[in-house]
N, CA and C of each residue as an Amber inpcrd file, in Angstrom:
protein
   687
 -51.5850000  29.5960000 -63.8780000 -51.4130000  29.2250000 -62.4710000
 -52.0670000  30.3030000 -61.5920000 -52.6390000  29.7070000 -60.8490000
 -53.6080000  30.6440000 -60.0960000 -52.4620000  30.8950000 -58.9650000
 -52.9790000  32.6530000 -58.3300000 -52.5680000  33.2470000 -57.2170000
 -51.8680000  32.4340000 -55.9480000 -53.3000000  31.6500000 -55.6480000
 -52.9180000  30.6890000 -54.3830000 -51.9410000  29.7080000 -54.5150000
 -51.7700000  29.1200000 -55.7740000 -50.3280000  27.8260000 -56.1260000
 -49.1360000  28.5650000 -56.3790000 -49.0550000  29.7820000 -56.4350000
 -48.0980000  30.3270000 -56.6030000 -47.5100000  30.6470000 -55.0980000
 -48.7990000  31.0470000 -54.3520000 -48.0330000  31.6400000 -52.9000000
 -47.8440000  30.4540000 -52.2870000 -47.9470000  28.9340000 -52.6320000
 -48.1110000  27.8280000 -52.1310000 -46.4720000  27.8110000 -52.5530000
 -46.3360000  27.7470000 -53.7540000 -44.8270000  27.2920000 -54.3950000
 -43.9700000  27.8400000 -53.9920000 -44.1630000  29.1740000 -53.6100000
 -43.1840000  30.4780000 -52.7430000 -43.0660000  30.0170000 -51.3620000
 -43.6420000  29.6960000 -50.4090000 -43.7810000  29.4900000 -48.7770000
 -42.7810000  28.0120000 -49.0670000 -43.2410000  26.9540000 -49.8880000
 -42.6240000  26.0800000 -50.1790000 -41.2230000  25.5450000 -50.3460000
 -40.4830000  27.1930000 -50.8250000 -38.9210000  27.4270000 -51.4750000
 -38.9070000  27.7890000 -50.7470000 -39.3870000  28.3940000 -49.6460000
 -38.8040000  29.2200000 -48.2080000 -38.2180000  27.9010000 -47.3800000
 -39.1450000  27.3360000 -47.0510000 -38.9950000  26.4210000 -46.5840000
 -37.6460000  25.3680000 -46.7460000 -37.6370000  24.7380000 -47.7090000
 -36.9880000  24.0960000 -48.1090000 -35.3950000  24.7520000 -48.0850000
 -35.3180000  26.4490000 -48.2120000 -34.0110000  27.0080000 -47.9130000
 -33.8250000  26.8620000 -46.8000000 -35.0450000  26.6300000 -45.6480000
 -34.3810000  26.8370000 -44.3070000 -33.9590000  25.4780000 -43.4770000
 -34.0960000  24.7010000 -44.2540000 -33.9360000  23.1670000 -43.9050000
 -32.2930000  22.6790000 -43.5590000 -32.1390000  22.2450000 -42.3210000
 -30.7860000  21.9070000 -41.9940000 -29.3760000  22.7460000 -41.6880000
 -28.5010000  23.1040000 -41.2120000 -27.6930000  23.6330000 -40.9790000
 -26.7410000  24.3500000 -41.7030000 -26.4010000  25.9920000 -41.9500000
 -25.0500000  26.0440000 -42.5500000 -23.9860000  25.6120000 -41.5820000
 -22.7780000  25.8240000 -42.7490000 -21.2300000  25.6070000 -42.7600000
 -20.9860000  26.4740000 -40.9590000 -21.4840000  27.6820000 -41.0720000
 -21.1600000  28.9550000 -40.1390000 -21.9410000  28.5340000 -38.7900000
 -23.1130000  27.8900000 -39.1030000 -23.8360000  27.8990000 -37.8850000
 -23.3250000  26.3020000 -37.0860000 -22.4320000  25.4180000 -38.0830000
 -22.0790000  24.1020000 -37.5100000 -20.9980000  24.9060000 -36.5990000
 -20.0600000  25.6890000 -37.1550000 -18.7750000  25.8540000 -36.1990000
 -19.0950000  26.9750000 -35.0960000 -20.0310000  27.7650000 -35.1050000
 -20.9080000  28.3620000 -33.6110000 -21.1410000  27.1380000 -33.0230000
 -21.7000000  26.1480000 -33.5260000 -22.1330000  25.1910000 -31.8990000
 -20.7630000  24.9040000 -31.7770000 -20.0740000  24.1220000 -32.9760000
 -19.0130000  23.4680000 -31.9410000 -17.9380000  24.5990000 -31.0230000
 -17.5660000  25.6600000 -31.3950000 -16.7280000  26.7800000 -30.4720000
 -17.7310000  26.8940000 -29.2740000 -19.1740000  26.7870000 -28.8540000
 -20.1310000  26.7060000 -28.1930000 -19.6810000  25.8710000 -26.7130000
 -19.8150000  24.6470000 -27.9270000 -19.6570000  23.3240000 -26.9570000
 -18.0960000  23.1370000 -26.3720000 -17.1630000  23.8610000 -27.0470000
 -16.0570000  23.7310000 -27.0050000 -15.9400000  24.6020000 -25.7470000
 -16.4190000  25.8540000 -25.6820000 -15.8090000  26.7010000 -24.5130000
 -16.5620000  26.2460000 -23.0350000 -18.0160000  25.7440000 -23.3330000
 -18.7060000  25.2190000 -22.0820000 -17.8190000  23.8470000 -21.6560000
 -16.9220000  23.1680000 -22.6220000 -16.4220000  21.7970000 -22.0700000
 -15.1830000  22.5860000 -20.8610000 -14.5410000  23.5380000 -22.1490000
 -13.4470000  23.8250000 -20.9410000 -13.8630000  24.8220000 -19.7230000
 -14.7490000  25.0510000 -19.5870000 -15.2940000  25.7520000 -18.6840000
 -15.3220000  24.8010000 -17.9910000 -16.5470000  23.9190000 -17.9310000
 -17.0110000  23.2020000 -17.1300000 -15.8670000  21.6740000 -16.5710000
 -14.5670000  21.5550000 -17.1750000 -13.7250000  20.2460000 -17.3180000
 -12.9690000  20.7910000 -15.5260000 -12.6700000  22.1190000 -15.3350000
 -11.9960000  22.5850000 -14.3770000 -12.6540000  22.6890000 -12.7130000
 -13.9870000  22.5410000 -13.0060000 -14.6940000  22.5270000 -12.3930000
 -15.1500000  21.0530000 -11.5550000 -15.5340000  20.2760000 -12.9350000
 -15.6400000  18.7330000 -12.4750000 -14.5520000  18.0210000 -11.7320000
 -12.9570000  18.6210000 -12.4440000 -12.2300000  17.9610000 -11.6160000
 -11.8900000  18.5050000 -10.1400000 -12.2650000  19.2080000  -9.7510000
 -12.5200000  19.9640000  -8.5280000 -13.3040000  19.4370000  -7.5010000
 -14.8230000  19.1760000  -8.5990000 -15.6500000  18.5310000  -7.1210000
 -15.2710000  17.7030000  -7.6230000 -14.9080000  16.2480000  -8.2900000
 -14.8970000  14.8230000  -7.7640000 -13.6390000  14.9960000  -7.2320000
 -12.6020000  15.2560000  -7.0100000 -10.5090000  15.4970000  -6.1440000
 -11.3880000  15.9980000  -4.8950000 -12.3940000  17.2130000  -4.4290000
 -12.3360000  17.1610000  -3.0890000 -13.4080000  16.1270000  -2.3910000
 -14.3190000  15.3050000  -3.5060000 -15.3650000  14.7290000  -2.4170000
 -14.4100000  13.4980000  -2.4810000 -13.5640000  12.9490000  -3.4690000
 -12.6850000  11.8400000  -2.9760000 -12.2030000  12.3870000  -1.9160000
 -11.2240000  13.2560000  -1.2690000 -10.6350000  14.1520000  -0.2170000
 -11.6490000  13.5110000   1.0050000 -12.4190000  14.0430000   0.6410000
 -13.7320000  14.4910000   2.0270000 -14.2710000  13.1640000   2.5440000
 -14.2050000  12.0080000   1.6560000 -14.4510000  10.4070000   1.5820000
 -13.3030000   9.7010000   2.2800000 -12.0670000  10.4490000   1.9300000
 -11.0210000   9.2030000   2.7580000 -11.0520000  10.2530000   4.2150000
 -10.9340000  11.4430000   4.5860000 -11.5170000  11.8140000   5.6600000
 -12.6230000  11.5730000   6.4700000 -13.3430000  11.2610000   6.1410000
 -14.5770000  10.7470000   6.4070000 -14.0390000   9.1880000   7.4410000
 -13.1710000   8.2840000   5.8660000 -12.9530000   7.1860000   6.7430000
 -11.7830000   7.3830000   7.4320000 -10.4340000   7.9180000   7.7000000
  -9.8650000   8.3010000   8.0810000 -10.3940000   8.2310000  10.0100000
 -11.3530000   9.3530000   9.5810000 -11.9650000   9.6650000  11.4930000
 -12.1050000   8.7440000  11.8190000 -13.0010000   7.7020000  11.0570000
 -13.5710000   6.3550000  11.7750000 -12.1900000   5.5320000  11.8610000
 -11.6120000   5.2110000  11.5070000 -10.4430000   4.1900000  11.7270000
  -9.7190000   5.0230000  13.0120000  -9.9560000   6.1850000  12.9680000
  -8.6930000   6.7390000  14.3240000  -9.6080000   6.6650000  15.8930000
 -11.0710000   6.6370000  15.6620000 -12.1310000   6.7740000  16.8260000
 -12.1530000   5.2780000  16.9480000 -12.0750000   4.1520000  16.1120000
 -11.8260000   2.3690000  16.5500000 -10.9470000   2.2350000  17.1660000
  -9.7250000   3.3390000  16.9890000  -8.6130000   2.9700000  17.7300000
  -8.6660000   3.3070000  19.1600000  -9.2330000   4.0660000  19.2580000
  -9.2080000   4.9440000  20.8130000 -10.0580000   4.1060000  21.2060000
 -11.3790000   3.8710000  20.6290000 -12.4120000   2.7770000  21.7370000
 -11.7390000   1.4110000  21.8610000 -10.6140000   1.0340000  20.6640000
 -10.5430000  -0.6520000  20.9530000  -9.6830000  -0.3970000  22.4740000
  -8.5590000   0.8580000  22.8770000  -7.8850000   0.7780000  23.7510000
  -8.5750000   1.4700000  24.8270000  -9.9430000   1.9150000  24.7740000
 -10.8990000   2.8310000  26.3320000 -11.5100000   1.1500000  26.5210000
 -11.6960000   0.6490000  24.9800000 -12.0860000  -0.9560000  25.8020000
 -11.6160000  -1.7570000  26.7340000 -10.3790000  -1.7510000  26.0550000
  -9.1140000  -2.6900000  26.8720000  -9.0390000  -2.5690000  28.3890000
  -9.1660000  -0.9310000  28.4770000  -8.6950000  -0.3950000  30.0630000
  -9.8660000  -0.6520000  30.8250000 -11.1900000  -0.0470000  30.4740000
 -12.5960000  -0.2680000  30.9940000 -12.8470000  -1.9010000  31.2410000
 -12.4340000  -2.7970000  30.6540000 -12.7920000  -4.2110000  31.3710000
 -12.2340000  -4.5520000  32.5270000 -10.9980000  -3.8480000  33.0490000
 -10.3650000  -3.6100000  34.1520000  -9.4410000  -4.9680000  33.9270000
  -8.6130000  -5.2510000  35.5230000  -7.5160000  -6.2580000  36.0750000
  -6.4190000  -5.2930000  35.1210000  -5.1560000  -6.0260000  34.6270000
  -4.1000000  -5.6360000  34.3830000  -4.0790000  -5.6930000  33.2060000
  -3.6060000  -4.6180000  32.4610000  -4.0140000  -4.3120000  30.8960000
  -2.3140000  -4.1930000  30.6790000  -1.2900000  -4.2440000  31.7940000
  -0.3510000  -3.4950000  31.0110000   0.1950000  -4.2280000  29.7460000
   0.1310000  -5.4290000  29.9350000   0.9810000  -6.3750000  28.3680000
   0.3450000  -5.7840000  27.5980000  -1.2360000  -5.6760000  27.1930000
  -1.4140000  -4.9740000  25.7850000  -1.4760000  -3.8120000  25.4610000
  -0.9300000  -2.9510000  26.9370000  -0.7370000  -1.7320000  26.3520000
   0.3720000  -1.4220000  25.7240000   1.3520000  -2.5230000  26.3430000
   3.0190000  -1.9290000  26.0050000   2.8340000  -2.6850000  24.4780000
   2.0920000  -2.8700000  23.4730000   2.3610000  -2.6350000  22.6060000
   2.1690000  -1.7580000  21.9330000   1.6650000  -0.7830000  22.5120000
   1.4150000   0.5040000  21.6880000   3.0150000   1.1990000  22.5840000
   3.7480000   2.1660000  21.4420000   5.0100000   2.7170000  21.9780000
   4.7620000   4.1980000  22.6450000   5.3380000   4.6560000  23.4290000
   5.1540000   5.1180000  24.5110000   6.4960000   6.6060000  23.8840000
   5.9940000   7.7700000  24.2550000   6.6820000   9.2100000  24.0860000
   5.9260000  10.0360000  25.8560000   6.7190000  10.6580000  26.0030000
   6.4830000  11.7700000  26.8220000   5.5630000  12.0160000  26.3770000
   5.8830000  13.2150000  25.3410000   4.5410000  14.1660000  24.8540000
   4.0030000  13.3880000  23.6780000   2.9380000  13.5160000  24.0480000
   2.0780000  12.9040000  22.7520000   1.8630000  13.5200000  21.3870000
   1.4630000  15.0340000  21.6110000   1.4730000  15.8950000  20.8360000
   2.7760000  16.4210000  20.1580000   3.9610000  16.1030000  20.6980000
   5.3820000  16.3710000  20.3750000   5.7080000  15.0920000  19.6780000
   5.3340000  13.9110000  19.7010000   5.3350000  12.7610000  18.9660000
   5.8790000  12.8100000  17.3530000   7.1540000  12.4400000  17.0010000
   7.4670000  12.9620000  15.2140000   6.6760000  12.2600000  14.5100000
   6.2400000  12.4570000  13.3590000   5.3930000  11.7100000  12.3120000
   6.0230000  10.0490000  12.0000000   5.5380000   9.2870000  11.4190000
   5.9930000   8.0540000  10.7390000   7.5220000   8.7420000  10.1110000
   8.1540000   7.5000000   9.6160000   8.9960000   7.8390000   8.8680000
   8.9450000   6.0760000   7.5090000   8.1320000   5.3540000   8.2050000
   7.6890000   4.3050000   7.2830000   6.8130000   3.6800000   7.9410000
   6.0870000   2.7620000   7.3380000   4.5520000   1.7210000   7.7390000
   4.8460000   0.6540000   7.5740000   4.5600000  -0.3740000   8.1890000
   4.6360000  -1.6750000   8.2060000   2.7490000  -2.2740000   7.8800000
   2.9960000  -3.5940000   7.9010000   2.4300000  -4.4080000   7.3230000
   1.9210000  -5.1290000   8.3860000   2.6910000  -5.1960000   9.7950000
   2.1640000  -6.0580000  10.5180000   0.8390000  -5.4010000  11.5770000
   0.2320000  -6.2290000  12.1860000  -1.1510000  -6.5500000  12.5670000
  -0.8900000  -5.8380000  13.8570000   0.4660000  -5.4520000  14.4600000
   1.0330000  -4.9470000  15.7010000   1.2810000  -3.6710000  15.6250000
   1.1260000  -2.7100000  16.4900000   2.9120000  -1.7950000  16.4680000
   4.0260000  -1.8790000  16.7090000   5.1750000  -1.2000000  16.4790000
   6.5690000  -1.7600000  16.8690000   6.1440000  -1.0350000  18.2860000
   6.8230000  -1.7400000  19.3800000   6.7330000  -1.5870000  20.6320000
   7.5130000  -0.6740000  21.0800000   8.5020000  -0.2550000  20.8120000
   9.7650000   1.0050000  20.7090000   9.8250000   1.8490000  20.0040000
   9.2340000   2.1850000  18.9680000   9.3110000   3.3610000  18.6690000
   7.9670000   3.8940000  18.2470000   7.7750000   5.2620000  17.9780000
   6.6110000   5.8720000  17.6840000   7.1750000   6.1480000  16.4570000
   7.4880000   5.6240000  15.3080000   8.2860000   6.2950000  14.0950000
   7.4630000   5.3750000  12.7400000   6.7360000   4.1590000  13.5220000
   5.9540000   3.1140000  12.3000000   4.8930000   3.1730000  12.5490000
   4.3330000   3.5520000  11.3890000   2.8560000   3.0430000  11.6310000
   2.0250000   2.2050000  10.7010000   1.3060000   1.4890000  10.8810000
   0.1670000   0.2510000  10.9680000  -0.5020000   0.4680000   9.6060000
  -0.5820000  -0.2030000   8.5780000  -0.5250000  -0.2900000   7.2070000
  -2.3010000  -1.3250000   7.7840000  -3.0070000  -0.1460000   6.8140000
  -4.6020000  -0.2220000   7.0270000  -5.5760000  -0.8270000   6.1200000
  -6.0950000  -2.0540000   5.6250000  -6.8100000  -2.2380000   4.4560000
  -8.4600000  -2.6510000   4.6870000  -9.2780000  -1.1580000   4.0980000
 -10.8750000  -1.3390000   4.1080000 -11.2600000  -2.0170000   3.4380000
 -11.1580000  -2.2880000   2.3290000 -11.6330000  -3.1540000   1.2910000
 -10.9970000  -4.5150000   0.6460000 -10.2450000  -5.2150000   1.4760000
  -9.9880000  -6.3470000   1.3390000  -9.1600000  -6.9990000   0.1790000
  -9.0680000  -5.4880000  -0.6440000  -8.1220000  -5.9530000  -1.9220000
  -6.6560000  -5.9730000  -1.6070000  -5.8000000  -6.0190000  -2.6470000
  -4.3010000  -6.2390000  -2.3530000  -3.2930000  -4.6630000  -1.7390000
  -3.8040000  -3.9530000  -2.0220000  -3.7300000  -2.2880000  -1.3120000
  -4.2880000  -2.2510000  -0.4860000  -2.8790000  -1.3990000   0.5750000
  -3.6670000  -0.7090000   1.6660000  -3.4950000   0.5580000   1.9030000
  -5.4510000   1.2490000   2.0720000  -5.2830000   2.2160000   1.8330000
  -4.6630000   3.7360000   2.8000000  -4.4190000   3.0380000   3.9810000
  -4.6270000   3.8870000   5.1590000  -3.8160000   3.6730000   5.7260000
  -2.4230000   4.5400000   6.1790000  -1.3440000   3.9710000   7.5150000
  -1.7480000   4.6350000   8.7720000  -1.5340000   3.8960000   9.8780000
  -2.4590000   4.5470000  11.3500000  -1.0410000   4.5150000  12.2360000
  -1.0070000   5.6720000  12.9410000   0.4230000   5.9880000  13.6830000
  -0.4540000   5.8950000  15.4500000  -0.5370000   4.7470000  16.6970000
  -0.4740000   5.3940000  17.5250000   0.3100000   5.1200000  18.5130000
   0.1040000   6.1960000  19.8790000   1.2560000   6.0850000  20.4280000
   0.4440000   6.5880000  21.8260000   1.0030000   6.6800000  23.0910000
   0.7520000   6.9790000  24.3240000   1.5090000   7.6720000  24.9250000
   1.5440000   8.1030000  26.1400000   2.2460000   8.2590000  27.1230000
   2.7320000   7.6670000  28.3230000   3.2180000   7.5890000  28.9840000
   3.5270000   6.2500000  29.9160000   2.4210000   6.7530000  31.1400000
   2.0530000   7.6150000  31.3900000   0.8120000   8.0160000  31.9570000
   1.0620000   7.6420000  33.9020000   0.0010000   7.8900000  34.6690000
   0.1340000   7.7900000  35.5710000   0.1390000   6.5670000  36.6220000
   0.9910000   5.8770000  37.4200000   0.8970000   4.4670000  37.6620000
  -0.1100000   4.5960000  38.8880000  -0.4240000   3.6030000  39.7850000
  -1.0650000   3.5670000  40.7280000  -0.1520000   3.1540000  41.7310000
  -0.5920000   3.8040000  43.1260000   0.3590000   3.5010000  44.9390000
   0.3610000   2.0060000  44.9770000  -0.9880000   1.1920000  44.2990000
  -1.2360000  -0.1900000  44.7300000   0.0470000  -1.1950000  44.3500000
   0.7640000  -0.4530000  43.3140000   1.8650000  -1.2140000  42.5410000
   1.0190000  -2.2070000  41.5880000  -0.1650000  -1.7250000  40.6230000
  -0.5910000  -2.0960000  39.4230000   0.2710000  -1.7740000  38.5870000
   0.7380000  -2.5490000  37.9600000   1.4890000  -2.3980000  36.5740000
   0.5120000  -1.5840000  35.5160000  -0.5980000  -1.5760000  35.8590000
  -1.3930000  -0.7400000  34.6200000  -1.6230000   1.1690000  35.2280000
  -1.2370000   1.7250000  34.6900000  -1.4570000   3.2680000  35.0740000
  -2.7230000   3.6710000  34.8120000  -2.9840000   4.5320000  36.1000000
  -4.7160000   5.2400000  36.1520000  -5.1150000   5.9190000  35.2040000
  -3.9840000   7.0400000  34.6780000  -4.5310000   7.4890000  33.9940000
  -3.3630000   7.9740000  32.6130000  -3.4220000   7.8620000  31.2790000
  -2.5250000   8.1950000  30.0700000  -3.2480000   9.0950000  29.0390000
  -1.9860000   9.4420000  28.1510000  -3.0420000  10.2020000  26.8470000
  -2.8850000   9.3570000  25.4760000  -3.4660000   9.5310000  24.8800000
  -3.4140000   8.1800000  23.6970000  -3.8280000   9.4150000  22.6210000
  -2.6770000   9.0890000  21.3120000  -2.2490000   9.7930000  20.1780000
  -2.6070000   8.7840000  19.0530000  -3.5640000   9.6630000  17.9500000
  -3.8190000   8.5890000  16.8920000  -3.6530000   9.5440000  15.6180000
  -2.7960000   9.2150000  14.5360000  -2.7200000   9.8160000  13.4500000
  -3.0970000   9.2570000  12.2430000  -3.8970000   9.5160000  11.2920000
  -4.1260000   8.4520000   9.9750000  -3.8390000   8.8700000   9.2430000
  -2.7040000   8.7980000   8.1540000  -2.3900000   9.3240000   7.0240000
  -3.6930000   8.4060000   5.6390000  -3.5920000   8.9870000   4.7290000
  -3.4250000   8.6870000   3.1530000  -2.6230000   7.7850000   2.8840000
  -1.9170000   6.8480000   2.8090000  -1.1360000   5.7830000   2.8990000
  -1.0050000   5.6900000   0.8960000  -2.3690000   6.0180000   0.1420000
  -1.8660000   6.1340000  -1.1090000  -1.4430000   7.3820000  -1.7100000
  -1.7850000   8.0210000  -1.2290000  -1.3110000   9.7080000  -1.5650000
   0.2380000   9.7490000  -0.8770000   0.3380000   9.0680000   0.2040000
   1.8310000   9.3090000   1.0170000   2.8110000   8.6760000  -0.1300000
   2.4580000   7.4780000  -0.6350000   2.9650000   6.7250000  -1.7410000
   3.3970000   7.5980000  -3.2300000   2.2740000   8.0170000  -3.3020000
   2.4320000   8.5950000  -4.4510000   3.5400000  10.0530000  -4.6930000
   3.9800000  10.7450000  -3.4890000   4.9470000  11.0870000  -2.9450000
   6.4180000  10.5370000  -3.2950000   6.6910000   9.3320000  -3.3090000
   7.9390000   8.1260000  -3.1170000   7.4360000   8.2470000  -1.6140000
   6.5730000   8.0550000  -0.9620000   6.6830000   8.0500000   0.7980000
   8.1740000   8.5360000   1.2460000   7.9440000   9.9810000   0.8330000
   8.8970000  11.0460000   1.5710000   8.3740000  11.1720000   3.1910000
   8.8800000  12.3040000   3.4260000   8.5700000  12.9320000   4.7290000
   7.1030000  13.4540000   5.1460000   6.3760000  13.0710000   6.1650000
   5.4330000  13.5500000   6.3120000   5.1150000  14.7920000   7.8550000
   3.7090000  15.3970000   7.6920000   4.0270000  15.9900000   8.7790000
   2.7000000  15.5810000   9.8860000   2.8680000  16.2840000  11.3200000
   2.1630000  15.5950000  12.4570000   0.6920000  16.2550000  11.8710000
   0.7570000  17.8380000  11.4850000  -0.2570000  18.4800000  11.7570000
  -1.7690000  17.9420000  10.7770000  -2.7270000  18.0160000  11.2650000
  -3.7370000  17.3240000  10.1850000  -4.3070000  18.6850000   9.3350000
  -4.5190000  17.5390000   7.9760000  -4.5250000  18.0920000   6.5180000
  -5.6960000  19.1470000   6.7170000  -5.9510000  20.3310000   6.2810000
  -6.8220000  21.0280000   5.9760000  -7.7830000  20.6780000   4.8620000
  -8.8820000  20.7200000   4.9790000  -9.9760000  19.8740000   3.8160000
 -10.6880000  20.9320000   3.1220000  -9.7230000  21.7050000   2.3680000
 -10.1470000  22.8070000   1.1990000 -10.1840000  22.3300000   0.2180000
 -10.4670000  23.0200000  -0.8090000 -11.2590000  22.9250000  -2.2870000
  -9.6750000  22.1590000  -2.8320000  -9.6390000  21.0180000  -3.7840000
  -8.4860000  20.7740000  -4.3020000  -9.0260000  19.9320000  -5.5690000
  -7.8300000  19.9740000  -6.3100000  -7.7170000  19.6660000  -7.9510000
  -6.7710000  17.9140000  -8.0630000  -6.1780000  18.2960000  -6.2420000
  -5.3010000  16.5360000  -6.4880000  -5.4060000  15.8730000  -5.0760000
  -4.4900000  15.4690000  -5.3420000  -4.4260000  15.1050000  -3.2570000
  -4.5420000  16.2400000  -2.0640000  -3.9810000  17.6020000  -2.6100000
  -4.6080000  18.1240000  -1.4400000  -2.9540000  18.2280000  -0.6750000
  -3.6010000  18.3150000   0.6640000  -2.9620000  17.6170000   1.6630000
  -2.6760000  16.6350000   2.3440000  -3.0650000  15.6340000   1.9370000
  -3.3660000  14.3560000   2.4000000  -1.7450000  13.7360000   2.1250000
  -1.1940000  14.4270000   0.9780000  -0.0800000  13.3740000   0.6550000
   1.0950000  13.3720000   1.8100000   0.6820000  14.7190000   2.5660000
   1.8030000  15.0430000   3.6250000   1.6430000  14.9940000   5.2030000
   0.2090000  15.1780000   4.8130000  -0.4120000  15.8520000   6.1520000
  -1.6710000  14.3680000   7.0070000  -1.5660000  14.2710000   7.8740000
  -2.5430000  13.1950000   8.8590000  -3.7410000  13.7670000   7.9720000
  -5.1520000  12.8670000   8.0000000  -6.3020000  13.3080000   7.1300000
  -7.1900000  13.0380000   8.3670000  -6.4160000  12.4030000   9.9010000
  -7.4190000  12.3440000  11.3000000  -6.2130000  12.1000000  12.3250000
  -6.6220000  13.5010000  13.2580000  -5.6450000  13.6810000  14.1930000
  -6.3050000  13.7350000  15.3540000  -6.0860000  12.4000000  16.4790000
  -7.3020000  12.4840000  17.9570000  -6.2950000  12.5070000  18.9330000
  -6.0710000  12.9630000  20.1780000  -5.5660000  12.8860000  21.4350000
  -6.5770000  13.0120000  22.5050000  -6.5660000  11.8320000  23.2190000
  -7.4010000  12.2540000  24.0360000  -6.7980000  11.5520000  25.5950000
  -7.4820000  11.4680000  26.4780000  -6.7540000  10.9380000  28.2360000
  -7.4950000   9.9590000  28.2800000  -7.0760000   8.6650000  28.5650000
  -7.6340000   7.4530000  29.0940000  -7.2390000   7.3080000  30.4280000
  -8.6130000   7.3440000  31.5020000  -8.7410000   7.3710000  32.5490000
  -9.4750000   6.3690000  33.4100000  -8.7540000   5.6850000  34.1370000
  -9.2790000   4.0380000  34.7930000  -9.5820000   4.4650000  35.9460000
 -11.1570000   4.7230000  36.4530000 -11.8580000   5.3940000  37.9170000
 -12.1160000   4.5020000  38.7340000 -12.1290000   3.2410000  38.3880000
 -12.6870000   2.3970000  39.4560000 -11.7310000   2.2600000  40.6770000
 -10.5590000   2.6770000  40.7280000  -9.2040000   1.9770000  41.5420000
  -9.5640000   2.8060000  42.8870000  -8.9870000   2.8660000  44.3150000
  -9.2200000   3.1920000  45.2460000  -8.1330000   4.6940000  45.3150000
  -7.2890000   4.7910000  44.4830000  -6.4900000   6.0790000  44.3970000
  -6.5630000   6.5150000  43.1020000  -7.8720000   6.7080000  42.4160000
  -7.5620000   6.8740000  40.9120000  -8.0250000   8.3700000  40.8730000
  -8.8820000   8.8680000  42.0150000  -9.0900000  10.6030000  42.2150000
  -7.7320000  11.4400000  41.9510000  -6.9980000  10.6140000  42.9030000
  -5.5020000  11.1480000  43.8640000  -4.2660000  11.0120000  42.4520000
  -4.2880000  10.1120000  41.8430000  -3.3770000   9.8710000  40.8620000
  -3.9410000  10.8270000  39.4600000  -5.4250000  10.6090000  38.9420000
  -5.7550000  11.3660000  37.9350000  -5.1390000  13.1040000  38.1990000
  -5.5220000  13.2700000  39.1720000  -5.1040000  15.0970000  39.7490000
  -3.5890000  15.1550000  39.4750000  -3.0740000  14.3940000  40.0190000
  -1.6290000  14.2080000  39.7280000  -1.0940000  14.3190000  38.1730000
  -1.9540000  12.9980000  37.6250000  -1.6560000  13.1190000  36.3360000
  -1.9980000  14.3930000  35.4910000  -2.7610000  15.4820000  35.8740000
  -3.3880000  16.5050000  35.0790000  -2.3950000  17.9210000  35.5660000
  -2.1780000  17.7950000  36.6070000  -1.4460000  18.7350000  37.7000000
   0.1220000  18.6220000  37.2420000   0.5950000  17.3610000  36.9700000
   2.1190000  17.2990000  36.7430000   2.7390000  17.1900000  37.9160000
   1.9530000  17.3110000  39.1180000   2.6390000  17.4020000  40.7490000
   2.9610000  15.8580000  41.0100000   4.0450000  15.9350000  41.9320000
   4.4310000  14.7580000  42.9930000   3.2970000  14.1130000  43.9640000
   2.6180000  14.9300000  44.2500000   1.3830000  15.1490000  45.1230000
   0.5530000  16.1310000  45.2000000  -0.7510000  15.4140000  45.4100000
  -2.0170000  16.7830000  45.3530000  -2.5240000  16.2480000  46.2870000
  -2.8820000  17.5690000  47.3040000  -3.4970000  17.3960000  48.6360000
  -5.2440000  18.0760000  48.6630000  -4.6470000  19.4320000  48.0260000
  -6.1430000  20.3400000  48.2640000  -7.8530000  19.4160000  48.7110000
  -7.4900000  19.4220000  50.4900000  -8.4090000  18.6930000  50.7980000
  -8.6090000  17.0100000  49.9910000  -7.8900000  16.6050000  49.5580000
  -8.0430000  14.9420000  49.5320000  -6.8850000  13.9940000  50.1130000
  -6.7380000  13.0650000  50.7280000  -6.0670000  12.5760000  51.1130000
  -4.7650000  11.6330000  50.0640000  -4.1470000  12.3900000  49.5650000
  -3.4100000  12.1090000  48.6480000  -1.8880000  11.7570000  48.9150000
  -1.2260000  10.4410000  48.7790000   0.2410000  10.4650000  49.4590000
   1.0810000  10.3670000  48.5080000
């Protein structure tokens, strides 16, 4: 046997030893794959728990900003709005307003109390995902003796309605949820996920200068140079 078939037959057995995996090098990958899973398992559930979070916030805002325009609508077409306002329930302070204490189902608010709120469904299935709390102030009336007031503040809260659930729909609170890094619900299960207050103000009226000042002032009357009675 010549030189060269020999170094042929040698490179050959090399070869053939190095073919396919040991015993030692199978259980390096899997302890490998094993520590990158749990590495990486704590992580995944992190970002998909806060971009779900950040998604019902997202819709959250929009359902609480429909609410405020369906009622800046109502007032802005003008004549006498008060019947559909008095279905929204009425507190002094808006911001002092207590949270839900249960949600209903119906298409209304309860007219008396600020304590129910409005059971919300985006997607048309048999769940709903969103309870909406709002409420007003009885706000400022007009000299003309309009039953509709110049000017009010309008309170909108949107809970999590499935996270509140998942709770037993315990107790919730007014203040809205903080939207930090989370592994579950977060805050959502306790906390509003969209909190708006804002003043609805009707300008067209012939004393609505004189009454808005009033309404902002807290006074009986405001004169400073306007003719105010």
């Amino acid at each position: 046997m010549s030189h060269q078939q020999k170094t042929r037959m040698q490179l050959s057995s090399k070869t053939a030893n190095n073919n396919g995996l040991t015993l030692i090098e199978c259980l390096v990958a899997i302890a490998v794959i094993g520590l990158t899973a749990a590495v990486m398992a704590p992580v995944m559930v992190f970002s998909v728990a806060t971009r779900i979070q950040n998604q019902r916030a997202e819709q959250a805002l929009q359902i609480a900003q429909g609410e405020i325009d369906k009622v800046r609508l109502m007032v802005e077409r003008g004549g006498d709005f008060s019947s559909e306002l008095s279905a929204y329930p009425s507190t002094t302070s808006v911001a002092a307003a207590g949270a839900p204490t249960l949600a209903s189902a119906s298409t209304a608010f309860n007219s008396t109390t600020t304590t129910v709120a409005k059971l919300v469904n985006i997607d048309d299935d048999a769940d709903s995902e969103f309870a909406v709390q709002v409420f007003r102030s009885p706000g400022s009336p007009t000299s003309s003796g309009s039953p509709s007031p110049v000017a009010f503040e309008l309170g909108v809260r949107v809970y999590d309605y499935q996270a509140w659930q998942r709770i037993g729909g315990g107790a919730v609170e007014t203040k809205a949820a903080s939207l930090s890094f989370t592994s579950g619900d977060g805050q959502r299960s306790k906390r509003p996920l969209s909190v708006i207050y804002t003043n609805i103000f009707k300008g067209d009226r012939d004393d609505a200068l004189c009454k808005y000042r009033q309404y902002l002032s807290t006074a009986s009357t405001v004169t400073n140079g306007l003719n105010c009675i």
